[in-house]
C-alpha positions as a printed NumPy array, in Angstrom:
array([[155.661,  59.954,  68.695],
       [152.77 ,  59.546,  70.974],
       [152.039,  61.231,  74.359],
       [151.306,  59.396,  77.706],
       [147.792,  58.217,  78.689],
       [147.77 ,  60.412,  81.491],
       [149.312,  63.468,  79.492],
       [146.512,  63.206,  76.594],
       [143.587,  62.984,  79.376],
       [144.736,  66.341,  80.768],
       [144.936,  67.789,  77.648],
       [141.512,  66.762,  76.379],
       [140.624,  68.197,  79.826],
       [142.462,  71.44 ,  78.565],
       [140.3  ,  71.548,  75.023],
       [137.384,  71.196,  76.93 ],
       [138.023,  74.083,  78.876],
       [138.818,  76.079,  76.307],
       [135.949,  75.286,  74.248],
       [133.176,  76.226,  77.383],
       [135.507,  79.224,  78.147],
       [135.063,  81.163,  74.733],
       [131.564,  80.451,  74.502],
       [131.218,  81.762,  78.118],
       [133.192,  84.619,  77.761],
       [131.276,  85.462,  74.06 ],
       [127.91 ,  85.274,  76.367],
       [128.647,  87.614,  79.429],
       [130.378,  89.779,  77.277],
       [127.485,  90.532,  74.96 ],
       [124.961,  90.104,  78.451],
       [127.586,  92.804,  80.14 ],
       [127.646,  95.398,  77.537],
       [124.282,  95.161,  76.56 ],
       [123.136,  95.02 ,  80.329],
       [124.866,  97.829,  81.712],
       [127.016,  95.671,  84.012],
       [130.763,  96.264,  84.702],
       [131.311,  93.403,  86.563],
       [129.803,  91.143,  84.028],
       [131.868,  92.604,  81.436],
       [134.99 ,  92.088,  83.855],
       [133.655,  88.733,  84.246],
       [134.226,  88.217,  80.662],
       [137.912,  89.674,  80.739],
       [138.772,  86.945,  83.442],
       [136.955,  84.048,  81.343],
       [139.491,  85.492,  78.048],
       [142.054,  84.931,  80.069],
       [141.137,  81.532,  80.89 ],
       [140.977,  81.035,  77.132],
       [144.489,  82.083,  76.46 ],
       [145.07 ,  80.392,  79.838],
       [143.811,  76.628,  78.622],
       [146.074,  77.171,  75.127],
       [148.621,  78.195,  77.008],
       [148.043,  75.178,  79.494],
       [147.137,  72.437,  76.603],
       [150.651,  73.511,  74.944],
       [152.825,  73.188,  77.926],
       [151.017,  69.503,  77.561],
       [151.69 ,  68.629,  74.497],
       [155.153,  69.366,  74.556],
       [155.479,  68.319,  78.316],
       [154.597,  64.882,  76.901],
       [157.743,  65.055,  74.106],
       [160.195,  62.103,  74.83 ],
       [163.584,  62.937,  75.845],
       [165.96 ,  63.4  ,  73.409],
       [169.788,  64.612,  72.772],
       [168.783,  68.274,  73.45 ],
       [166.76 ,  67.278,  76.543],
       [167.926,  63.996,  78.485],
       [165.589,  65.056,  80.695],
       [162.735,  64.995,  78.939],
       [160.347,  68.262,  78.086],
       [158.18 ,  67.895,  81.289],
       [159.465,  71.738,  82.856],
       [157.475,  72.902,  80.303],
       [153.963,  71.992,  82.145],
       [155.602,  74.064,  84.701],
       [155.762,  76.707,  82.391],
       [152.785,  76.985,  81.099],
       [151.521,  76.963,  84.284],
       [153.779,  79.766,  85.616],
       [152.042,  82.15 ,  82.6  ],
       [148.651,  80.928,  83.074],
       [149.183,  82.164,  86.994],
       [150.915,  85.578,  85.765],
       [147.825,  85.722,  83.697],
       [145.382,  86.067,  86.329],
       [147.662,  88.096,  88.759],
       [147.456,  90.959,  85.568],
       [143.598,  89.894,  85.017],
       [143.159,  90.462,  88.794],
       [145.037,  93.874,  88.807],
       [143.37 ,  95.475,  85.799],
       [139.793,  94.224,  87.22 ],
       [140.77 ,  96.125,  90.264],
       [141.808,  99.373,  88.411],
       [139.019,  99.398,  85.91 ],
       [136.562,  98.566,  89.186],
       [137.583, 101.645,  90.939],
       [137.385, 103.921,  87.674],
       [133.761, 102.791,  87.369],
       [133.156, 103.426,  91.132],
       [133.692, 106.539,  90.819],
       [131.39 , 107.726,  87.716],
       [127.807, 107.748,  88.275],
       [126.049, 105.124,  85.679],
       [122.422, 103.128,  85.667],
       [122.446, 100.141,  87.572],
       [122.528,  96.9  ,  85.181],
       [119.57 ,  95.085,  83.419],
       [118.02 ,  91.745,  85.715],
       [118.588,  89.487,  83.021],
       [122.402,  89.721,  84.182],
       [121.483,  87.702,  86.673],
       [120.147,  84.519,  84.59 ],
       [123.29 ,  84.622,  82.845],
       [125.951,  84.703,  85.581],
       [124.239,  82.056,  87.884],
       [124.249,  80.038,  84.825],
       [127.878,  80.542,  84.527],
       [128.457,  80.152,  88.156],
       [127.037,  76.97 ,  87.631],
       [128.756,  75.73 ,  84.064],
       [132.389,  77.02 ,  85.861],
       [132.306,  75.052,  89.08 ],
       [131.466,  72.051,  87.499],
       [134.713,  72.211,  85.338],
       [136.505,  73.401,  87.988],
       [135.94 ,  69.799,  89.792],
       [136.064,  67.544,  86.427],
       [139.366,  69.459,  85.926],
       [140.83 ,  69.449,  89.756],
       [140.032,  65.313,  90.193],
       [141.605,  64.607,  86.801],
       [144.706,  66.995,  88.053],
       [144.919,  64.958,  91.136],
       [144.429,  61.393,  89.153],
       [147.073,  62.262,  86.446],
       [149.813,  64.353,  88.946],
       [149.044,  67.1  ,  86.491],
       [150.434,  70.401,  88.301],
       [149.375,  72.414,  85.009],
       [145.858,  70.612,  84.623],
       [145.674,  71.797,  88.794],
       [146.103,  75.148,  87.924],
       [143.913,  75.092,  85.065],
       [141.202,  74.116,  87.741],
       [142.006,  76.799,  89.774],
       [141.518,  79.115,  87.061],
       [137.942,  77.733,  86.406],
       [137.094,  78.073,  90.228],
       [138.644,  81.893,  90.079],
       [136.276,  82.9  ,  87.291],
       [133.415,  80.941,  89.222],
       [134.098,  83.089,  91.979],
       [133.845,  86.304,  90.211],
       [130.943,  85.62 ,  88.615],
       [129.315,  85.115,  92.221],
       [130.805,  87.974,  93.19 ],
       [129.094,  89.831,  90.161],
       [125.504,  88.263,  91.185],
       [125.686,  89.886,  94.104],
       [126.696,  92.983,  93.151],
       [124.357,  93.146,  90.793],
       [121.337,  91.545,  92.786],
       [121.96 ,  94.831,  95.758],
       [122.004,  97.359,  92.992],
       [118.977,  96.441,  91.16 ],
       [116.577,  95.18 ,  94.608],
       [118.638,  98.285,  96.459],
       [117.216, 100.638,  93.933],
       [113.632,  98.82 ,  93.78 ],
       [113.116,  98.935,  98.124],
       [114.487, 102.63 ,  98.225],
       [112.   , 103.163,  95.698],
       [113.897, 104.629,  92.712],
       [112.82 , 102.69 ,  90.182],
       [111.402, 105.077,  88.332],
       [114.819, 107.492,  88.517],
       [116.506, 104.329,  87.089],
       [115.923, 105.025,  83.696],
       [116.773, 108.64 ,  83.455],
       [119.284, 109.162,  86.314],
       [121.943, 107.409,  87.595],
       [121.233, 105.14 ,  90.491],
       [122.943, 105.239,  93.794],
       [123.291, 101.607,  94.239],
       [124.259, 101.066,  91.049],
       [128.017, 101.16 ,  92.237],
       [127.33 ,  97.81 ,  94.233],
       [128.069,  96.363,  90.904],
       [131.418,  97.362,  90.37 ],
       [132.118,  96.833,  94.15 ],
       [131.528,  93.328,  93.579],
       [133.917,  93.304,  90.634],
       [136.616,  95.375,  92.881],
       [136.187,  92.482,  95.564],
       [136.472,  89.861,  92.61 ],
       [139.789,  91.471,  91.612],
       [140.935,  90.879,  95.008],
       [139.92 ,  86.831,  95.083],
       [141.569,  86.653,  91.873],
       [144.911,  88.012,  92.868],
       [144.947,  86.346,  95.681],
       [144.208,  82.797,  93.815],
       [146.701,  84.161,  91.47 ],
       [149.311,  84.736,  93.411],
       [148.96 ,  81.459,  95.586],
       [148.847,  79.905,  91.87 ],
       [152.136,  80.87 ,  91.548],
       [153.591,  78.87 ,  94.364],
       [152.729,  75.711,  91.977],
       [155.056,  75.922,  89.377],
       [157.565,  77.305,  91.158],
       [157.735,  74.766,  93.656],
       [158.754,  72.731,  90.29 ],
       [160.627,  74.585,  88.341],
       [163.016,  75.501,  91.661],
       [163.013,  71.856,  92.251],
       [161.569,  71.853,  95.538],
       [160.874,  68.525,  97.063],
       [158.654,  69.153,  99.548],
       [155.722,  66.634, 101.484],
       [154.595,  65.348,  98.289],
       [158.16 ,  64.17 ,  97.059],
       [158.855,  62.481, 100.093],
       [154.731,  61.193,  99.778],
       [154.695,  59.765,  96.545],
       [158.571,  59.028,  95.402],
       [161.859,  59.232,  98.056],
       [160.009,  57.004, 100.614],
       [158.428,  54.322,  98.266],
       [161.615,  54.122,  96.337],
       [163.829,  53.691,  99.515],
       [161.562,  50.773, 100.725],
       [161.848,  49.102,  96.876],
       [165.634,  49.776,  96.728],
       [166.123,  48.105, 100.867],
       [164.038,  45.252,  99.44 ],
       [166.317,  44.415,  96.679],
       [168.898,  41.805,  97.026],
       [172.29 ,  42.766,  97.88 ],
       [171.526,  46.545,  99.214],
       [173.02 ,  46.929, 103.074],
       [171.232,  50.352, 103.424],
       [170.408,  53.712, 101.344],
       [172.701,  56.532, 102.155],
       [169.705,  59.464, 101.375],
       [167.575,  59.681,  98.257],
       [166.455,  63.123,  96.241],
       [164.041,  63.616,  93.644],
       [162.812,  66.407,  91.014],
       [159.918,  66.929,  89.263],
       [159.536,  66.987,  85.686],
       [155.638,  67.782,  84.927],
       [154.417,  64.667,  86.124],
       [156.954,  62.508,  86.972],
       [160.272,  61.89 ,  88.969],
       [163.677,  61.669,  88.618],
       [165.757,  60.395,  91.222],
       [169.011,  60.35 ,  92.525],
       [169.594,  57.602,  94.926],
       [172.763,  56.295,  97.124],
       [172.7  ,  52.812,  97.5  ],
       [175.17 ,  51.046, 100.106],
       [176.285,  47.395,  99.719],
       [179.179,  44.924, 101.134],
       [182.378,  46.861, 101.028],
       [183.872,  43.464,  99.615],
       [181.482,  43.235,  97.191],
       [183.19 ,  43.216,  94.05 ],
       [182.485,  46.014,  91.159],
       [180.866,  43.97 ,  88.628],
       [178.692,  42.287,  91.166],
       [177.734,  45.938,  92.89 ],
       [176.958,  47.367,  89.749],
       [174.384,  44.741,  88.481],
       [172.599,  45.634,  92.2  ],
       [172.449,  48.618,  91.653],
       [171.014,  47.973,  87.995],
       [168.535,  45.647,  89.783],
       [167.331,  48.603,  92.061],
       [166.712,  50.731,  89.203],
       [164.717,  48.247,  87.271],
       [162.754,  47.527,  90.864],
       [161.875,  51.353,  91.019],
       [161.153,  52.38 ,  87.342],
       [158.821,  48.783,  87.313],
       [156.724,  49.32 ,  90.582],
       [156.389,  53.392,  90.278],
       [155.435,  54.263,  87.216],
       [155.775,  57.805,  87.794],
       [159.496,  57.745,  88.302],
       [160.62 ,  58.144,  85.016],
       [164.859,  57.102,  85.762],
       [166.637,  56.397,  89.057],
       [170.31 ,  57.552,  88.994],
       [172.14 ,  55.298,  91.17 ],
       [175.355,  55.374,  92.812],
       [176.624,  52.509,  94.62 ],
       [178.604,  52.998,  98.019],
       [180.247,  50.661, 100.767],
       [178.242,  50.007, 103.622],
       [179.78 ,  51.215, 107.301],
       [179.052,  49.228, 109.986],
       [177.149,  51.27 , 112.72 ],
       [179.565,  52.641, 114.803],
       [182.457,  51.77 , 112.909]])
């Protein structure tokens, strides 16, 4: 039982991501702890949570790519929507504990953190927003609302890692220009705090992209149709089905979104005098026409309906 094409590209996308997040999060980890930095170690937090986030995200995949079957005529493809409804919860929590911790931290006096810091988070500045774009194009190319998120998350630990650089660039060149670089080793600096400002305002970028994460998944799992429905399924479909022979008009079309593909339910008019037999072999046809020229329509549901004259 094999997945799609298009499934097993976003979940190679999703091993790949998890394989740069845990080394990422091993490295700022170690660099935050050893360097004195808060945010880098709440850098680190985020990137753990992208590594539970890409599991999370890979096995929504994998089963999101499961045939239908008795249990599921509708196939398994909610469960990309799933997965990417935790993966969002994720980094609301990783956003609000951030936040807490940040403020905790702001208000204890510590040493400002080591320069080194700085090497490693514009290295992972780097490293993250060049995932985040592989990740986001082969979303968009593969209709991949989980994948999407995924990206997202890369992009939210990219940002707090910049957010971290900074933070930790004003406490250490704060410290040097006010000329306390020799307190710095005995004595708790005064800029030092900029640091876990930077992680407080990270917190607040990451709730934010959390929360608007959110709005994803739910759009699918409510089965909101929306611009893209309308974009990419009920309008093609209606100018297949008026093409086919035999159909008078279409009454009104609606779709839903399973993971990556459509299912529709579409009201076909013909000749009121058309006999049954011959009205259900056009609607058959329209059906075929649809599945055949939009492959992401996985099954059209059609009901067949006399045609009223307008004005009649």
């Amino acid at each position: 039982m094999s997945a799609r094409p298009a499934n097993l590209r976003a979940q190679r996308t999703a091993v790949v991501g998890l394989l740069v997040n845990v080394a990422l999060a091993a490295i700022k980890l170690v660099a935050g702890l050893v360097g004195h930095s808060y945010a880098l170690v709440a850098d680190a937090v985020e990137s753990m949570t992208d590594i539970l986030g890409s599991v999370v995200i890979w096995g929504g995949l994998r089963i999101g790519a499961r045939p239908a079957d008795e249990n599921h005529p509708w196939g398994h493809g909610k469960a990309e929507s799933l997965a990417a409804l935790v993966v969002a919860a994720m980094v609301l929590a990783a956003g609000v504990g951030i936040g807490v911790k940040s403020i905790d931290e702001i208000i204890t006096p510590h040493h400002a953190p080591a320069p080194f810091t700085l090497g490693v988070l514009l290295a992972v500045v780097v490293v993250k927003e060049v995932l985040f774009r592989r990740v986001l194009r082969v979303a968009h190319e593969e209709h991949s609302g989980a994948a999407e998120v995924d990206a997202w998350h890369h992009r939210s630990d990219a940002i707090t890692s910049a957010a971290a650089f900074v933070g930790i660039s004003v406490a250490l060149f704060g410290e040097r220009v006010s000329g306390g670089a020799g307190a710095q080793a005995d004595s708790p600096s005064r800029w030092a705090s900029a640091d876990d400002y930077a992680a407080l305002l990270a917190s607040g970028v990451i709730i934010y992209n959390g929360w608007r994460l959110l709005r994803v998944p739910l759009r699918e799992l409510m089965d909101e149709e929306g611009p893209g429905a309308s974009a990419s399924a009920i309008g093609p479909a209606r100018a297949i089905a008026l093409g086919v022979e035999g159909v008078r008009g279409i009454e009104k079309i609606r779709a839903r979104a399973s993971g990556s593909r459509w299912f529709l339910e579409m009201h076909v008019e013909v000749d009121p005098e058309m006999p049954v037999r011959e009205a259900h072999v056009v609607g058959g046809r329209v059906r075929a026409a649809v599945r055949e020229r939009l492959p992401r329509v996985a099954d059209v549901l059609v009901h067949v309906e006399p045609h009223a004259a307008a004005g009649a």
